[in-house]
C-alpha positions as CSV (number, residue, x, y, z in Angstrom):
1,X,-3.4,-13.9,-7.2
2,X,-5.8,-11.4,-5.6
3,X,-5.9,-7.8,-4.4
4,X,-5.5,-6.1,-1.0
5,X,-6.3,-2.8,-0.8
6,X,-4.7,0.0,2.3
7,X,-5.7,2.4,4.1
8,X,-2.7,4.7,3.6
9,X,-2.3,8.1,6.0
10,X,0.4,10.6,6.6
11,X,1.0,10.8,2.7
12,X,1.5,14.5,1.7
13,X,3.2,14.5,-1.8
14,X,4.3,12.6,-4.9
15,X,7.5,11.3,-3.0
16,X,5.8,10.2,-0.1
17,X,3.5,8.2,-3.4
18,X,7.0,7.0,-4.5
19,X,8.2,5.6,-1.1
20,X,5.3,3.8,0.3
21,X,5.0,1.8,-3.5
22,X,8.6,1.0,-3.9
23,X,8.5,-0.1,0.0
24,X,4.8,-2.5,-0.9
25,X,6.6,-3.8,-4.1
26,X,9.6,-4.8,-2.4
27,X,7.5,-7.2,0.2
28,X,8.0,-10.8,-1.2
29,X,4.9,-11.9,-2.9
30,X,3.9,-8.6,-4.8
31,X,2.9,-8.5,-8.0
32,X,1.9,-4.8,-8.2
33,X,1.2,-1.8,-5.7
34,X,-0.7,1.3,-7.3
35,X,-0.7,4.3,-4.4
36,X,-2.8,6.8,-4.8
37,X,-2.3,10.5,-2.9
38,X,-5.7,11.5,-3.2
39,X,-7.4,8.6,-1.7
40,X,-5.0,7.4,0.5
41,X,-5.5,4.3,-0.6
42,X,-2.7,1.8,-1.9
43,X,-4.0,-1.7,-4.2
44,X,-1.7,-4.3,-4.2
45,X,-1.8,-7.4,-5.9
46,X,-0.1,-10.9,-5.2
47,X,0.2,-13.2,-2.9
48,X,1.6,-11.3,0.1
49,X,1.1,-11.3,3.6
50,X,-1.3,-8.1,5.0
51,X,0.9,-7.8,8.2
52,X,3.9,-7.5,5.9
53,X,2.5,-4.9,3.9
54,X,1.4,-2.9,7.1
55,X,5.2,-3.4,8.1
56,X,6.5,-1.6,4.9
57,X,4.4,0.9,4.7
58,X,5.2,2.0,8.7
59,X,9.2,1.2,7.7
60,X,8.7,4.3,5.6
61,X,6.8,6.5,8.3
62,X,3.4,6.0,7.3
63,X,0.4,4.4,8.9
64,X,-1.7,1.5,7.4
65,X,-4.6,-0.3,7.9
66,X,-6.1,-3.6,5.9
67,X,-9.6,-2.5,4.5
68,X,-11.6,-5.5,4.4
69,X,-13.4,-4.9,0.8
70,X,-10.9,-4.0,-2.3
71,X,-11.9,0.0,-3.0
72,X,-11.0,1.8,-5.6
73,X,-7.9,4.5,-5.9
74,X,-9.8,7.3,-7.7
């Protein structure tokens, strides 16, 4: 298992929060997503597929992009 960390925008509030990690921790092949408003940035960990992580996130509206080192959400 490793980690994969996004680049999360268009996030405003706590539902938008809720939304883009229940989209992530439906994706076959997640373990865990942790989203965070304030840095935009979402952590997932498992086995699954960056594209298919991107494609969640934009189902729900937002934009994402892979950042190549893992980063931490605080």
């Amino acid at each position: 298992m490793s980690d994969m960390t996004l680049k999360i925008t268009g996030m405003t509030c706590a539902h938008c929060v809720r939304a883009v990690t229940q989209a992530l921790a439906q994706v076959p092949g997640v373990a865990k997503a942790q989203v965070s408003l304030e840095s935009g940035l979402a952590v997932i960990s498992g086995t699954a597929d960056g594209d298919d992580l991107m494609l969640a996130v934009t189902s729900e509206g937002y934009a994402a992009t892979v950042l190549t080192s893992p980063a931490p959400l605080a």
